[in-house]
C-alpha positions as CSV (number, residue, x, y, z in Angstrom):
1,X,0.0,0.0,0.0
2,X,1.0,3.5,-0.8
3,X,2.0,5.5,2.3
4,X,1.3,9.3,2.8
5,X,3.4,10.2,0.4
6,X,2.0,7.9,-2.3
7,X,5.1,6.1,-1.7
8,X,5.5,2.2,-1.2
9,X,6.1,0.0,1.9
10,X,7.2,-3.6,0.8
11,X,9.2,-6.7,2.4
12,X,11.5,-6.7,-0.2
13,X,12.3,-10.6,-1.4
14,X,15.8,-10.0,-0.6
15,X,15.3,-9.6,2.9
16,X,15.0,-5.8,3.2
17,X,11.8,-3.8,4.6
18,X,11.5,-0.2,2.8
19,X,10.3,1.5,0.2
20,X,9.1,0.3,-3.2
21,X,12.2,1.7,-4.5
22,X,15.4,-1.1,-3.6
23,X,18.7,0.8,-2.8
24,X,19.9,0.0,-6.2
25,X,16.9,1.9,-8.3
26,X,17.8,2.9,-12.0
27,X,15.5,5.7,-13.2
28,X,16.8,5.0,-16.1
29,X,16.9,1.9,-17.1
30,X,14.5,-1.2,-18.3
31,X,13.3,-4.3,-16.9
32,X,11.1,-6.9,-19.1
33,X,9.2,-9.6,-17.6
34,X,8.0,-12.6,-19.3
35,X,5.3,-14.1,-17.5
36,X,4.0,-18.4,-16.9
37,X,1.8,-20.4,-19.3
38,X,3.8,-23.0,-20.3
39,X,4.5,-23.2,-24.9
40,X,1.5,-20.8,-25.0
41,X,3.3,-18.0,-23.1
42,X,6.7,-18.6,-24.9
43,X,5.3,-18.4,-28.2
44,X,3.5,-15.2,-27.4
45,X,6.2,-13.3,-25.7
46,X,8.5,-14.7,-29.1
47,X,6.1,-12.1,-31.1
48,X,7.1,-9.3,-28.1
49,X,10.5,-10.0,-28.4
50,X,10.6,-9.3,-32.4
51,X,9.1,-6.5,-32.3
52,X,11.2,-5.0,-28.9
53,X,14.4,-6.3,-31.2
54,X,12.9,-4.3,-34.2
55,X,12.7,-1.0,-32.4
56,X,15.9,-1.2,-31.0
57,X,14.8,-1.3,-27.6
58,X,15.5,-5.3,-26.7
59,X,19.5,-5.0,-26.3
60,X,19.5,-2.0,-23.8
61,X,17.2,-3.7,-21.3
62,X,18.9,-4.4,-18.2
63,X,17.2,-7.5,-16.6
64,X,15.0,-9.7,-18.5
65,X,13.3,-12.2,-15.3
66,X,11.3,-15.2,-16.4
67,X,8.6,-17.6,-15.4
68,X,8.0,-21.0,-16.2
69,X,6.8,-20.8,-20.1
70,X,8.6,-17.3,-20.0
71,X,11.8,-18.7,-18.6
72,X,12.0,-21.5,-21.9
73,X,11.9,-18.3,-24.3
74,X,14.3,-16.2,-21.5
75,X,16.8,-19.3,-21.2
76,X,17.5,-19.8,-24.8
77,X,17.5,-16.2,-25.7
78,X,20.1,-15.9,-22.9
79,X,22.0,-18.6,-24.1
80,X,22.5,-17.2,-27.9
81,X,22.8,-14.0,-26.5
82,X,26.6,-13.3,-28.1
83,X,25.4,-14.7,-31.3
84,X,23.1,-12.1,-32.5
85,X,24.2,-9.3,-34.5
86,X,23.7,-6.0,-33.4
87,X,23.8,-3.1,-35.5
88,X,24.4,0.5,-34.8
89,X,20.3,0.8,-35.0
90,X,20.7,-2.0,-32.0
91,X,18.6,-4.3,-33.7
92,X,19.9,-7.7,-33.9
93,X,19.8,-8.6,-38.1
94,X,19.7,-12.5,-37.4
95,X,17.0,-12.4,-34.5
96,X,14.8,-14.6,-36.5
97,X,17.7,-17.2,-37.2
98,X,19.0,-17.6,-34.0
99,X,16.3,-17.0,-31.9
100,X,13.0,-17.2,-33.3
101,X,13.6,-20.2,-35.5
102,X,14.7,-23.2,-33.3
103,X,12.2,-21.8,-30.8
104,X,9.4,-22.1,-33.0
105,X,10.7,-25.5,-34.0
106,X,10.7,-26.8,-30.8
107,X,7.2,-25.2,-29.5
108,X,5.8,-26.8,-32.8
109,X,7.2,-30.1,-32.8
110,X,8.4,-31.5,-29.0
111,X,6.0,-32.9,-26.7
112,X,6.8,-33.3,-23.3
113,X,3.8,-32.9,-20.5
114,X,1.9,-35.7,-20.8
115,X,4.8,-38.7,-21.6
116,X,7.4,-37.2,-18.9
117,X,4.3,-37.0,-16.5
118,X,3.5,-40.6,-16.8
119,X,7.0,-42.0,-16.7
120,X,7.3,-40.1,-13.5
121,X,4.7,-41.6,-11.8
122,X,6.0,-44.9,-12.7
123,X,9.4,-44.8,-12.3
124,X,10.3,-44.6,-8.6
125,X,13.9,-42.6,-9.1
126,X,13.0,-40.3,-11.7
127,X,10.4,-37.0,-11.5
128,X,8.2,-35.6,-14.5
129,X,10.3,-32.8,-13.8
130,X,13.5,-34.8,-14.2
131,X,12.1,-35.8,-17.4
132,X,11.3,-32.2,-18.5
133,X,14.7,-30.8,-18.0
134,X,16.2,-34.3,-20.2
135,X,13.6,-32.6,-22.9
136,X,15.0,-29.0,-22.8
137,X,19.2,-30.2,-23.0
138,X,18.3,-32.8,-25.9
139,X,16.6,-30.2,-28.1
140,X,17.4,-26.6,-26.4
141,X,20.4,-26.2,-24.1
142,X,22.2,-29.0,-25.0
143,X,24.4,-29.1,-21.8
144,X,25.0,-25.2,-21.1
145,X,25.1,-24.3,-17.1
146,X,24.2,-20.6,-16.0
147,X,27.7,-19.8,-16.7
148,X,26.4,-20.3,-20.3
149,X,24.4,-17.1,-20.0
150,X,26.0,-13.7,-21.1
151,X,27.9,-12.1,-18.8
152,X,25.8,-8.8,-17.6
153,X,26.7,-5.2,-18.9
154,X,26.3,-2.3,-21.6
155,X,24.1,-4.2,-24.5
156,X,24.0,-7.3,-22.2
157,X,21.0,-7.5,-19.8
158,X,21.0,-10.0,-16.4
159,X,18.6,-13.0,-17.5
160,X,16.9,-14.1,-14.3
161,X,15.2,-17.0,-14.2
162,X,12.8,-17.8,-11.4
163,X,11.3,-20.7,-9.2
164,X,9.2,-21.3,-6.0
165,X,10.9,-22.5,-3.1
166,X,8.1,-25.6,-2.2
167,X,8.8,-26.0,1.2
168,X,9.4,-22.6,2.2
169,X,7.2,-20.4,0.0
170,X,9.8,-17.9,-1.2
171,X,11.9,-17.3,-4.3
172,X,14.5,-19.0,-6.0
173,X,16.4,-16.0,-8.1
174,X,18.6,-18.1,-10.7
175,X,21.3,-15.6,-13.0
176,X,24.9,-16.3,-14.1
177,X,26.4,-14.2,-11.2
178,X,24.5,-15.5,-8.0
179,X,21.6,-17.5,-7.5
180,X,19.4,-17.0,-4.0
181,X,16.6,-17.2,-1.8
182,X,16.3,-14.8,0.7
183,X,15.4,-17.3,3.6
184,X,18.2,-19.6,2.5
185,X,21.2,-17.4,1.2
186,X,23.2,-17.2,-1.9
187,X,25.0,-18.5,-4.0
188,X,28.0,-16.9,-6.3
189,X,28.9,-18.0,-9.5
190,X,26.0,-20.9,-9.9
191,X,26.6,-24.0,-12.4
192,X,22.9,-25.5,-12.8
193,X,22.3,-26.8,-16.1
194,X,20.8,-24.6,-17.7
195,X,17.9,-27.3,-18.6
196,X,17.3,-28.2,-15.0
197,X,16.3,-24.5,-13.9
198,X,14.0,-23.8,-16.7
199,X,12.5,-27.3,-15.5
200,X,12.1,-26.3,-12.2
201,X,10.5,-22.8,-13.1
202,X,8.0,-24.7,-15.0
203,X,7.6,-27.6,-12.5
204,X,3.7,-26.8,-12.1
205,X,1.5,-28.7,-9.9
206,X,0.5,-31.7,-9.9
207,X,2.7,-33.9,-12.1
208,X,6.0,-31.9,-12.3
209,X,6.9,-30.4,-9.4
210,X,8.6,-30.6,-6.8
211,X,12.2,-30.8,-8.7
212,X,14.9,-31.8,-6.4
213,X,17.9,-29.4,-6.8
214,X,21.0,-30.5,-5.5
215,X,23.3,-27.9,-3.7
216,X,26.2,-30.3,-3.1
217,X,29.8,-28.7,-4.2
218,X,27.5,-25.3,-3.8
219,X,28.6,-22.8,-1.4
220,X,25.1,-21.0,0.0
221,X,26.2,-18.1,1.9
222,X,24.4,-16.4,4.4
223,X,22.2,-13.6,3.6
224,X,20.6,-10.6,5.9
225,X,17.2,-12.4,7.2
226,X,18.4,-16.5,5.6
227,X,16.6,-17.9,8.6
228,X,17.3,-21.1,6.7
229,X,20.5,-21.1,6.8
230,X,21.0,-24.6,8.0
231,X,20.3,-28.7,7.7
232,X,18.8,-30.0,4.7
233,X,18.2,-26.0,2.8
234,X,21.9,-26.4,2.1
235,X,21.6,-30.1,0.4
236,X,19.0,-29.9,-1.8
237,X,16.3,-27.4,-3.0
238,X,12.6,-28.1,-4.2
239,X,11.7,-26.5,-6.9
240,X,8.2,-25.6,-8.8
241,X,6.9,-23.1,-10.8
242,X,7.8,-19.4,-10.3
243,X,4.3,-19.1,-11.6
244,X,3.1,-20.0,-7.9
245,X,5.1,-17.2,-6.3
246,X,4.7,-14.3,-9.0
247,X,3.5,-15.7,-12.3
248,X,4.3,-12.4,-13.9
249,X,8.0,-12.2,-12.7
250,X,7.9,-8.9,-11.3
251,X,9.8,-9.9,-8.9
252,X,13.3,-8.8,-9.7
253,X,12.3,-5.5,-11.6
254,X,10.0,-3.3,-10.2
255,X,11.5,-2.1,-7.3
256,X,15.1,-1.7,-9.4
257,X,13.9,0.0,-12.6
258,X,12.4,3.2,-13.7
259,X,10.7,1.5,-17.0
260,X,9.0,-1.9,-16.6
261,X,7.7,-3.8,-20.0
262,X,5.3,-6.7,-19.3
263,X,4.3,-9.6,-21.3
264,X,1.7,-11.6,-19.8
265,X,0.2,-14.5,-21.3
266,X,-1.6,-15.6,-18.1
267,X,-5.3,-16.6,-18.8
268,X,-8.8,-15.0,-18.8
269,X,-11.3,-16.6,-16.4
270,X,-14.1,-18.5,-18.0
271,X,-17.1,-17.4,-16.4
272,X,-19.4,-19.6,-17.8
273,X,-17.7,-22.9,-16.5
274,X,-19.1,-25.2,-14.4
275,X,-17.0,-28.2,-13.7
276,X,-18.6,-31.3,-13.1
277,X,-16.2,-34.0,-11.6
278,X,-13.7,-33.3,-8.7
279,X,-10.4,-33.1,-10.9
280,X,-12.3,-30.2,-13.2
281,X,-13.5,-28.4,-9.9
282,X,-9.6,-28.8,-8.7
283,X,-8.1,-27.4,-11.7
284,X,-11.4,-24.5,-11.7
285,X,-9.7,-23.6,-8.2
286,X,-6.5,-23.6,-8.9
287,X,-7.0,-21.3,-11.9
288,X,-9.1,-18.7,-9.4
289,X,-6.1,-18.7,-6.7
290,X,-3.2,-18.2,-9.5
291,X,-5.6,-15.2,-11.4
292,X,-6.0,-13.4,-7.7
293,X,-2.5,-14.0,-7.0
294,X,-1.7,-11.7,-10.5
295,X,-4.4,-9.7,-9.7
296,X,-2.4,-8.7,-6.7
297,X,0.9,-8.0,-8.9
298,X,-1.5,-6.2,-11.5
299,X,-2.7,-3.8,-9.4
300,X,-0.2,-1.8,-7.6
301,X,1.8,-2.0,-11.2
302,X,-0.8,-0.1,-12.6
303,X,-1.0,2.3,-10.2
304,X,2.8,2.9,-10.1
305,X,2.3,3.8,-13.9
306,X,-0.7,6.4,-12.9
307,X,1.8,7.9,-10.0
308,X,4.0,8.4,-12.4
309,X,6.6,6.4,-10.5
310,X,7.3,3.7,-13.4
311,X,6.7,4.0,-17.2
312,X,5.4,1.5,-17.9
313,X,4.2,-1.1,-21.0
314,X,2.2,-3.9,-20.5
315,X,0.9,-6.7,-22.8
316,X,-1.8,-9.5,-21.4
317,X,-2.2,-12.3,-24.1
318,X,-6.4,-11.3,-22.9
319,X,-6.0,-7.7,-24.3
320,X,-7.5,-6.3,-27.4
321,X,-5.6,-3.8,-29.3
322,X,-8.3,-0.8,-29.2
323,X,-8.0,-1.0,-25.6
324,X,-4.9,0.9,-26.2
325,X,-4.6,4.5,-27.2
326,X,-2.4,4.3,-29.9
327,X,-3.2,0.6,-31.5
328,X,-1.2,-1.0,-33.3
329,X,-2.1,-0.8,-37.6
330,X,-1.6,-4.7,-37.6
331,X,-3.3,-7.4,-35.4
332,X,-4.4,-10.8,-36.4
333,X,-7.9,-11.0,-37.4
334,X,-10.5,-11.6,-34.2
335,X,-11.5,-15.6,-34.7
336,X,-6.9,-15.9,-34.2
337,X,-6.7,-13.7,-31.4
338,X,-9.8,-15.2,-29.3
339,X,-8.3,-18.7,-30.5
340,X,-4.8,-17.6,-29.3
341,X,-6.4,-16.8,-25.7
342,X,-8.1,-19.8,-25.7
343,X,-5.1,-22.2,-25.8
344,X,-4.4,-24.6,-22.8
345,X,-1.4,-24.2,-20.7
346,X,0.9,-27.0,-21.7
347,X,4.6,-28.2,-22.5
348,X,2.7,-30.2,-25.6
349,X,3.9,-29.4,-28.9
350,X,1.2,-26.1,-30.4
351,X,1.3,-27.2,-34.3
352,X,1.8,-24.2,-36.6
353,X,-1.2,-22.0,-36.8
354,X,-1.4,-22.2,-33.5
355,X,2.2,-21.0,-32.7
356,X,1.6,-18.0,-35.3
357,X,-1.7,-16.9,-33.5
358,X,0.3,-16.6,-30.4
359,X,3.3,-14.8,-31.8
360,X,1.3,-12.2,-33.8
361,X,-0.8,-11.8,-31.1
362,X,2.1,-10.4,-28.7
363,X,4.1,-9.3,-31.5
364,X,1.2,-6.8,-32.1
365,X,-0.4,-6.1,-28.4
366,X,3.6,-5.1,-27.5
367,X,3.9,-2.6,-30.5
368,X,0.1,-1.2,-29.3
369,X,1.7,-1.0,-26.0
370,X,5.2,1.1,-27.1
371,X,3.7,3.1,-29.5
372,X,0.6,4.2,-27.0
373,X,3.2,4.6,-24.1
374,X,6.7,5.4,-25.0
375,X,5.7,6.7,-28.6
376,X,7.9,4.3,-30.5
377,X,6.2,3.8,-33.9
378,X,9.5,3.0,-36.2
379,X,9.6,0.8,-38.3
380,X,6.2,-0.1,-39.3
381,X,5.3,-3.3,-38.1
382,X,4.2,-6.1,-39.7
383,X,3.0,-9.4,-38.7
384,X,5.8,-12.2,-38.3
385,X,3.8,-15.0,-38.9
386,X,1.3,-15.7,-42.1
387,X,-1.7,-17.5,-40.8
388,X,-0.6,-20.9,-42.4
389,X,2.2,-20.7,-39.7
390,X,5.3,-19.8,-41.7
391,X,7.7,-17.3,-41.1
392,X,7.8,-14.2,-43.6
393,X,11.1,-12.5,-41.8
């Protein structure tokens, strides 16, 4: 809540009780967020990032944090970070061959969920989870750690990958130069595979999570407020979904940065749904406590923007384009974009049209959303995807 001076008191995740504003606030600088939703919200945030590369405005963010679905886009964009060619425009001139393509290869062809679910059921030594994170190094990652991620600076922003802590409700912070959870400590220098944390921040309930981290051979330090300090937290860490704790990955930005982008591809609530076995009614509730939970991240975002203490742009996959001032000249025609907001939240291979629903979506709710707010309207867009799923970049 805002104080008297429209100013906010938080308990910072780090440990630290103050105001909305962390010690290290950078008026100047960006934070992007890529929210949960398994290969629905990577695909859609894949249409933000083209268009963010386009206007020049992708390589001079500072911290790009991730969620579950976010953190597959996040992880492999981190991981081909030095390969993309940046011009003097900052707009990387092989985005769609080094990003975009294997991404919408592996979203359109790998299937994961339902097979890696079973088997861990099944097998007595081996998690869905542990399945999930063998998926993501065979076709993704292909053995890289953290270390693998690019080192943070000018033209280089800090990927940050995030997970819930299952036994202790907090957050796992996972980055090349530390990874940390404020009740546990810290850790410099983290070498995860790179697979197994993007597992673990999509580890959602009930078949993939918890994933078992092991800490052994890592050095947690001890952290202002780690009452955790101790015993089994410095063995082994379980692991779901960052979606559980802050499905919008907020988290590590908006108390840092004076400009905070948003892409969220979390769901609209079906009002009109009336589940009529146990498991439907389960999943119903489920759906209502994670939408309140963003709800509660939603709202005091949007009222920093009206205080005028962030700028900021923000996509949700459930947004229309004339809801924004300035809307975009391009947007997918209505029966793709209500057919892009109606796809389930799975790590199960989209198929092409479906893929290129997504990505146009978000390429074209983000453009709405920088040319209504930071009046960035060059070049002209133009959709990335034709509707038969191919690639016209």
């Amino acid at each position: 809540m805002p104080d008297a001076q429209g100013q906010f008191a938080v308990q910072d995740d780090e440990g630290t009780v103050g105001l909305f504003d962390s010690p290290g606030f950078e008026k100047d600088a960006t934070g992007l967020a890529l929210s949960g939703g398994g290969y629905k919200a990577a695909a859609f945030h894949i249409g933000a990032l083209i268009r963010l590369n386009e206007l020049g405005v992708l390589r001079n963010i500072s911290r790009i944090a991730s969620v579950s679905g976010g953190s597959i886009a996040a992880g492999y964009l981190g991981l081909h970070w030095n390969d993309l060619a940046f011009g003097a425009d900052d707009v990387a001139t092989n985005f769609g061959r080094a990003i975009v393509e294997p991404l919408h290869d592996f979203l359109t062809e790998v299937n994961l969920d339902v097979a890696q679910g079973i088997l861990g059921l099944l097998l007595p030594f081996r998690s869905g989870a542990d399945g999930v994170a063998k998926g993501y190094d065979k076709h993704l990652f292909k053995g890289a750690s953290l270390q693998s991620l690019p080192t943070p600076g000018p033209g280089r922003p800090r990927f940050v990958l995030l997970a819930t802590n299952y036994e202790l409700n907090s957050l796992w912070r996972f980055s090349k130069p530390y990874a940390a959870d404020y009740r546990v400590g810290r850790i410099d220098q983290p070498t995860f595979p790179l697979a197994r944390i993007v597992a673990a921040s999509s580890a959602f309930p009930p078949f993939f999570c918890p994933l078992e981290l092991d800490l052994a051979g890592q050095t947690v330090k001890p952290t202002p407020g780690a009452d955790r300090n101790s015993g089994r937290f410095l063995k082994r860490a379980l692991l779901a979904d960052g979606g559980i704790y802050d499905n919008m990955g907020l988290e590590p930005i908006w108390k840092r940065y004076g400009t905070l982008l948003v892409s969220n591809a979390g769901d609209a609530i079906d009002e009109d749904e009336h589940p009529s076995n146990w498991a439907g009614l389960m999943l119903r509730i489920i759906g209502l406590m994670h939408r309140q939970a963003e709800n509660n991240r939603q709202r005091p975002l949007m009222l920093l923007a009206k205080l005028g203490h962030r700028k900021v742009g923000y996509w949700p996959l459930r947004n229309f384009n004339d809801n924004y001032p300035k809307p975009s000249p391009v947007r997918p025609p209505d029966d793709d974009i209500r057919a892009a907001q109606g796809e389930e939240v799975r790590l199960w291979s989209l198929g092409l049209k479906a893929f290129a629903r997504l990505a146009n979506h978000g390429y074209s709710l983000c453009d709405s959303s920088m040319r209504s707010y930071f009046d960035r309207l060059e070049p002209a867009p133009r959709l990335p995807f034709n509707r038969d799923g191919t690639f016209v970049r």
